[in-house]
VEXDREN-2710 file (C-alpha; in Angstrom, 1 decimal):
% VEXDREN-2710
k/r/px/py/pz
1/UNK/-3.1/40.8/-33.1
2/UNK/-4.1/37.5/-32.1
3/UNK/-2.7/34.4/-32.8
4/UNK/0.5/36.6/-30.5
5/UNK/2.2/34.3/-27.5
6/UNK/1.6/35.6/-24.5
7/UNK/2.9/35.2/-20.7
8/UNK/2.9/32.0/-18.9
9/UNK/0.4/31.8/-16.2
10/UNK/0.7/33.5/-13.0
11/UNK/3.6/31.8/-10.8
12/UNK/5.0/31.7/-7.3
13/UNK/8.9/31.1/-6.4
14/UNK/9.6/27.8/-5.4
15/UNK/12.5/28.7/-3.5
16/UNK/13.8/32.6/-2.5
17/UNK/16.6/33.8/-0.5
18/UNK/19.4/36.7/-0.2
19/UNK/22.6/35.9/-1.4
20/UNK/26.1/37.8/0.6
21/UNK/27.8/39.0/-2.2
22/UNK/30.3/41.3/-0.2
23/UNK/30.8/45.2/0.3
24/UNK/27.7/45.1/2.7
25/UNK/25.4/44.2/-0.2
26/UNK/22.9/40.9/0.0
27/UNK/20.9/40.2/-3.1
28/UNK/17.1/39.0/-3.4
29/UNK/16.8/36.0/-5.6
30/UNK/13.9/33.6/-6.4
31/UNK/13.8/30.5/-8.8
32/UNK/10.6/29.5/-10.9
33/UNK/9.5/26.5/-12.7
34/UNK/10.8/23.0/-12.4
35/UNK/13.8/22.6/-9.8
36/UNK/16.5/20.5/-12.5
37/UNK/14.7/21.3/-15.8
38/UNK/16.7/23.8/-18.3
39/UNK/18.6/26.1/-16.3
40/UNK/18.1/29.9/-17.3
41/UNK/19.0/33.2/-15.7
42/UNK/16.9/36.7/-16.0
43/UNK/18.8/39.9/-15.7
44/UNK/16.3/42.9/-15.3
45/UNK/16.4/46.4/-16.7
46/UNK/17.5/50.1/-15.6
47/UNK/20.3/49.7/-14.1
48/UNK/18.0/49.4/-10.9
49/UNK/14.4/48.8/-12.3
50/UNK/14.5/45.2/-10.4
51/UNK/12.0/42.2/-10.8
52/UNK/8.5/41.8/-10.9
53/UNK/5.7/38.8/-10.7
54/UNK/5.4/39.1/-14.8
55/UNK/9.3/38.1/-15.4
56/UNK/8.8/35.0/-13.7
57/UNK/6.3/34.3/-16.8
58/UNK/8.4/34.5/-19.6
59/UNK/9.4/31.2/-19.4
60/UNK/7.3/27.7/-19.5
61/UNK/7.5/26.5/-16.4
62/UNK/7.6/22.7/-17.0
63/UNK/10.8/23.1/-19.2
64/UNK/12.7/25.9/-17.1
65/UNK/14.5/26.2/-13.9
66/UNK/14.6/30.1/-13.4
67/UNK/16.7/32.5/-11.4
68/UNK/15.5/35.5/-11.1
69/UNK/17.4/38.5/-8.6
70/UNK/17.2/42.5/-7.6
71/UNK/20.6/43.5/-8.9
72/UNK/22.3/45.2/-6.4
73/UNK/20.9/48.4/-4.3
74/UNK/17.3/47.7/-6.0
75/UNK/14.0/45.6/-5.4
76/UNK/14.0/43.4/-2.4
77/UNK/18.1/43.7/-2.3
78/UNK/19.9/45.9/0.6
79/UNK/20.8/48.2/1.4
80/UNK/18.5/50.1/-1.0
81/UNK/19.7/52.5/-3.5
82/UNK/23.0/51.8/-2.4
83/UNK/25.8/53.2/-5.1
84/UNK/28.9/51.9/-3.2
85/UNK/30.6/48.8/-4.7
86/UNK/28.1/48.8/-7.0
87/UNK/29.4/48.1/-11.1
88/UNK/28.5/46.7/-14.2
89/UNK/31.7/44.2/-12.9
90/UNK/30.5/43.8/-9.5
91/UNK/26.5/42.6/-11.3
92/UNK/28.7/40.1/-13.4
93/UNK/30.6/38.6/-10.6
94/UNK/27.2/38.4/-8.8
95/UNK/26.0/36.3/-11.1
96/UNK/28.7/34.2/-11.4
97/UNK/27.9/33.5/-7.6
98/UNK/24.4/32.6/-8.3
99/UNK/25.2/30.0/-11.5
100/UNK/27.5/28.1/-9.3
101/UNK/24.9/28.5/-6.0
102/UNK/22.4/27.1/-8.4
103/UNK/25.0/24.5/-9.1
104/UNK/24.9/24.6/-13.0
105/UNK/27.7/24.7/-15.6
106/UNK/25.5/26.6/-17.8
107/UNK/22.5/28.3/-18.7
108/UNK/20.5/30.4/-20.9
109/UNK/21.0/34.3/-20.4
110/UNK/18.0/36.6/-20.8
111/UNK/17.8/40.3/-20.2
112/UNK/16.4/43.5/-21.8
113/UNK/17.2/46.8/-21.8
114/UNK/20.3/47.6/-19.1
115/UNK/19.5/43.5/-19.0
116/UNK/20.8/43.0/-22.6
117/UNK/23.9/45.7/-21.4
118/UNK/24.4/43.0/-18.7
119/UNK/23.6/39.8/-20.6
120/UNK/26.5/40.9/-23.0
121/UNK/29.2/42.2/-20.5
122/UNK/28.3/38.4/-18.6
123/UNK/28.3/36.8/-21.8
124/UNK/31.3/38.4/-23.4
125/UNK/33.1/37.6/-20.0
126/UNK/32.1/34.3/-19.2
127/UNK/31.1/32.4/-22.8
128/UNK/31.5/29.1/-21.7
129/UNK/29.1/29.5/-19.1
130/UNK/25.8/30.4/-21.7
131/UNK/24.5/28.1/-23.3
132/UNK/22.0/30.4/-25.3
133/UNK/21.4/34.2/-25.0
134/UNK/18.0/36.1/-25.8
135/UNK/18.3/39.9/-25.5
136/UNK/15.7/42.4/-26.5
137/UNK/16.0/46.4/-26.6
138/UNK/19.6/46.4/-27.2
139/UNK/21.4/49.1/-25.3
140/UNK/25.9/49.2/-26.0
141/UNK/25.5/52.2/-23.2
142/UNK/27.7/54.1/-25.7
143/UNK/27.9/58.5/-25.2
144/UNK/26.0/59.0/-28.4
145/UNK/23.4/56.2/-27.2
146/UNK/23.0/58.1/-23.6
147/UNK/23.1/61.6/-25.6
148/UNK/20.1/60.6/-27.7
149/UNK/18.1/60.0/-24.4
150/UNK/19.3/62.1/-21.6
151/UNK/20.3/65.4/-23.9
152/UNK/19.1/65.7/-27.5
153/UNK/17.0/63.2/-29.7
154/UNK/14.2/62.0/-27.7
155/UNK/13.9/65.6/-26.5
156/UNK/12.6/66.0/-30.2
157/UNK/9.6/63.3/-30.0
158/UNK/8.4/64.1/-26.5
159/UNK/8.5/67.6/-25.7
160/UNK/5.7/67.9/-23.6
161/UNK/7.4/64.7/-21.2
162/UNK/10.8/66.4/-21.9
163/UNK/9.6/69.6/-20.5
164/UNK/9.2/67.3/-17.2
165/UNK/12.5/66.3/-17.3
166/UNK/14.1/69.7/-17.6
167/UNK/12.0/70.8/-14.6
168/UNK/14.4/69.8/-11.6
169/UNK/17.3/71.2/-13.5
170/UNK/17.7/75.1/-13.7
171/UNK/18.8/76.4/-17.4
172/UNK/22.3/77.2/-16.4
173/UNK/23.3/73.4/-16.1
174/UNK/21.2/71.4/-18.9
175/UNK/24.1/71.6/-20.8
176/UNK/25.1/68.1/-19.5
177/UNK/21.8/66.8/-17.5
178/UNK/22.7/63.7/-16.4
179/UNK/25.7/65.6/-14.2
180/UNK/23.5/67.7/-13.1
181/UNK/21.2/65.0/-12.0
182/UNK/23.7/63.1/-10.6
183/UNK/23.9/66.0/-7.9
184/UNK/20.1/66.3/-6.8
185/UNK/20.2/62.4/-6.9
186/UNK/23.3/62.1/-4.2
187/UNK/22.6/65.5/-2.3
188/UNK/21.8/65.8/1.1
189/UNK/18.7/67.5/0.3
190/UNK/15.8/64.7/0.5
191/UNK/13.2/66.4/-0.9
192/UNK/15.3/67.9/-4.0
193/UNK/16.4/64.0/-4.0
194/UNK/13.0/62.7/-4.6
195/UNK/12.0/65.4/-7.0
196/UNK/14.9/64.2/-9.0
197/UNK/14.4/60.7/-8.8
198/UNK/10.9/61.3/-9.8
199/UNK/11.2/63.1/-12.8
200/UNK/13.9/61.1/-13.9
201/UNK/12.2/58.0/-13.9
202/UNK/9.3/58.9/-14.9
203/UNK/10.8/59.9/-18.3
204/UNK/11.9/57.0/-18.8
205/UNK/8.6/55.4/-17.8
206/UNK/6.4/56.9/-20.2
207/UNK/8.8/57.2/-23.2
208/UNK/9.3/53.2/-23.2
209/UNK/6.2/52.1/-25.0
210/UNK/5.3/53.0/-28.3
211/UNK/1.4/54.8/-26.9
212/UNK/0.7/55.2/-23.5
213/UNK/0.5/52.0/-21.2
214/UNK/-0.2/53.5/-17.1
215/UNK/0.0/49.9/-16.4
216/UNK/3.8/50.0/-17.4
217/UNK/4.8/54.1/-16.6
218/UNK/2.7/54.5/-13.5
219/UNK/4.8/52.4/-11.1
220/UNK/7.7/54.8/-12.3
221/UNK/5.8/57.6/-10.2
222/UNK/6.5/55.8/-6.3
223/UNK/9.1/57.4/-4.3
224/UNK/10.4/54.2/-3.0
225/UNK/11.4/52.6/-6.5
226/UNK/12.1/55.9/-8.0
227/UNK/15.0/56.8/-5.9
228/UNK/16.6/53.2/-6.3
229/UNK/15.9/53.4/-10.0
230/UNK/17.3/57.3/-10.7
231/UNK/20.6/56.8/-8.8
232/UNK/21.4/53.6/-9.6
233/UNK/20.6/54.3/-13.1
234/UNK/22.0/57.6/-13.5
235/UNK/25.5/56.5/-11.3
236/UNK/25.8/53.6/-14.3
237/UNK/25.2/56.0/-16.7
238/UNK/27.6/58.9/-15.6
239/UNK/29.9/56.2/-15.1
240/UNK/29.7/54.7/-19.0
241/UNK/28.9/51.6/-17.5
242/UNK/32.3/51.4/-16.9
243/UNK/33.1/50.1/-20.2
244/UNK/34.9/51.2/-22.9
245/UNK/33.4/53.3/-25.4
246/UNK/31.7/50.4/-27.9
247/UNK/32.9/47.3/-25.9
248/UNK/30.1/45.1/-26.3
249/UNK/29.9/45.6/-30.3
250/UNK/33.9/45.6/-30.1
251/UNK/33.9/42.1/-28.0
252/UNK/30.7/40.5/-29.9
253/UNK/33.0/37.9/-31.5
254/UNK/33.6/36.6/-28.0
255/UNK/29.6/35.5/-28.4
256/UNK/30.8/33.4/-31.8
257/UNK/28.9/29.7/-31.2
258/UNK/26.6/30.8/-28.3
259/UNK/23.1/30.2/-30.1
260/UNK/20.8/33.6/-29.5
261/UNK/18.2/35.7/-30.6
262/UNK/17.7/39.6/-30.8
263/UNK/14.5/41.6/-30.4
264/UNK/14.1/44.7/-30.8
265/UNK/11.1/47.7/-31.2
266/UNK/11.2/49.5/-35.1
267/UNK/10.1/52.9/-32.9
268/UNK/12.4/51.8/-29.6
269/UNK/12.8/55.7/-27.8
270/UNK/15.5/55.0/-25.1
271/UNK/17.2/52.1/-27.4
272/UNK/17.7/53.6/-31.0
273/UNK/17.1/50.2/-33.5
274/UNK/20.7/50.9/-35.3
275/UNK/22.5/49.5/-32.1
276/UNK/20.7/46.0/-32.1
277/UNK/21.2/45.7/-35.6
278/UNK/25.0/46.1/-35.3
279/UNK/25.2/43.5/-32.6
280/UNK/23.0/41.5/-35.4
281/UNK/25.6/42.1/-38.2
282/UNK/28.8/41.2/-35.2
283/UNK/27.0/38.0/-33.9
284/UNK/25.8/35.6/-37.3
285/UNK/24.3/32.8/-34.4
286/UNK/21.8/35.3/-33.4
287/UNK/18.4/35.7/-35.3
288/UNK/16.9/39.0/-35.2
289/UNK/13.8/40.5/-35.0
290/UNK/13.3/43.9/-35.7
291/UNK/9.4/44.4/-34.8
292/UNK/7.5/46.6/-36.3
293/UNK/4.9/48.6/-34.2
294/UNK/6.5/48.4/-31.4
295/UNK/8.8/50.8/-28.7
296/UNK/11.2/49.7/-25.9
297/UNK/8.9/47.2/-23.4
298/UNK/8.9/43.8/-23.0
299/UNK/4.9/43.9/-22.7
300/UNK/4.1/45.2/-26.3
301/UNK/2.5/42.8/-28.3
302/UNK/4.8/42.0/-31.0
303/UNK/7.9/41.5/-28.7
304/UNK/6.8/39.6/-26.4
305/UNK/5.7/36.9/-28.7
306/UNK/8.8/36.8/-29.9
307/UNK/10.7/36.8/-26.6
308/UNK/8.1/33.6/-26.0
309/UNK/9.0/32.0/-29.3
310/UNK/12.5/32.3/-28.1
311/UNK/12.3/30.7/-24.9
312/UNK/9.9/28.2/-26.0
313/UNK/12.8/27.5/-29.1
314/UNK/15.7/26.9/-26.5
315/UNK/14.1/24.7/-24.6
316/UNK/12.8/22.5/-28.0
317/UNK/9.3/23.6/-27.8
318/UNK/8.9/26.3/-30.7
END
């Protein structure tokens, strides 16, 4: 494997803050680089996974001019797994209000995961304002995409982890799980709420990379992030994202002329491959990477070096 980009050397925020964004919700934000050079924008996964130190190194600091933010109810943001005013719509209105605090007309849009679900619902909404886009593990949050995850599909390749999931939920309600998590997740039971949040995040955790990486599912485990993560996550998801059923393939013309780049794991659990390569076929400025050997993280081998050959490509490096 060598020869592979990796991450940019550990980095500290030059500037961080909390942005009012309404409805009783402020939002952590951070910038990273060079204040002025090429303006970009990081959305982060789950819906609710926040950021971490290692985002802030996807990105050469001496060309970029980074913001990086806890989406709302997650992270460093308050109040903490907070599901009240808290949309897809609301996220892209949020950062609206960070581009023009930042005080640029445009910038580059990066996310993966729920962050490429966001990158394109921003993208689709605002095209004028992106000036390139770079998404990786492409999720349309479509029923037959949560189906395959939360239901029946990846149920198939993990039964051992799947028999984890089922655990919280008694046999009379798995015919629709992520209902039936919904309820432990906003009960008034804490203890059934944390059992919940637990197990539903730590499926996702250890089903994201292609063998098993602690490093990446063991974080999945803590209380604290698990409960921001599973109702966040599974109030999007119940919610469909509150979208239209395939919106973001329907609306990928909007994207026509916005320079980008896809990437995307061959053996991607959470994020079946087919969806990326729709979005591939609907948006002819993007080049795609389907990588082999790889699942769903950012931190496999193969797709981060080519989520570094992307940013080091938009700002004229590659």
């Amino acid at each position: 494997m060598s020869g592979l980009r990796g991450l940019y050397p550990e980095i500290e925020p030059f500037e961080t803050g909390f942005l009012d964004v309404g409805d009783g919700h402020s939002i952590y934000w951070e910038r990273v680089g060079t204040r002025g050079a090429k303006p970009a924008v990081f959305l982060h996964g789950g819906p609710g996974g926040g950021i971490s130190p290692a985002h802030r190194r996807l990105f050469d600091p001496a060309l970029y001019d980074v913001m990086l933010f806890d989406q709302r109810g997650c992270g460093r943001s308050v109040p903490h797994a907070e599901l009240e005013a808290n949309t897809t719509w609301h996220l892209v209105a949020d950062i609206e209000r960070l581009r023009q605090a930042m005080g640029v007309d445009r910038w580059l849009v990066f996310g993966g995961s729920w962050g490429s679900t966001l990158a394109l619902a921003y993208s689709q909404t605002h095209p004028g304002r992106v000036s390139e886009l770079v998404v990786r593990g492409i999720y349309t949050l479509t029923k037959a995409e949560l189906s395959w995850y939360y239901q029946f599909g990846v149920s198939e390749m993990f039964p051992d982890k799947w028999e984890r999931f089922l655990a919280p939920i008694p046999e009379a309600e798995r015919g629709d799980l992520i209902g039936a998590y919904r309820r432990r997740l906003t009960g008034e039971d804490p203890a059934a709420r944390i059992e919940a949040a637990r197990a539903w995040s730590l499926w996702e955790g250890e089903t994201i990379t292609l063998l098993p990486e602690p490093a990446t599912s063991d974080p999945f485990a803590d209380g604290h992030f698990a409960l921001a993560f599973a109702r966040i996550e599974n109030h999007y998801f119940v919610h469909g994202g509150w979208l239209e059923e395939g919106q973001l393939l329907r609306d990928a013309h909007k994207l026509k002329g916005i320079p980008g780049l896809i990437v995307h794991g061959r053996y991607d659990m959470p994020c079946p491959a087919r969806y990326a390569w729709e979005l591939a076929r609907a948006w002819p400025d993007a080049e795609f990477f389907l990588v082999e050997g790889a699942g769903h993280a950012y931190s496999e081998p193969g797709i981060l070096d080519r989520l570094i050959y992307a940013t080091d490509k938009f700002a004229g490096k590659a």
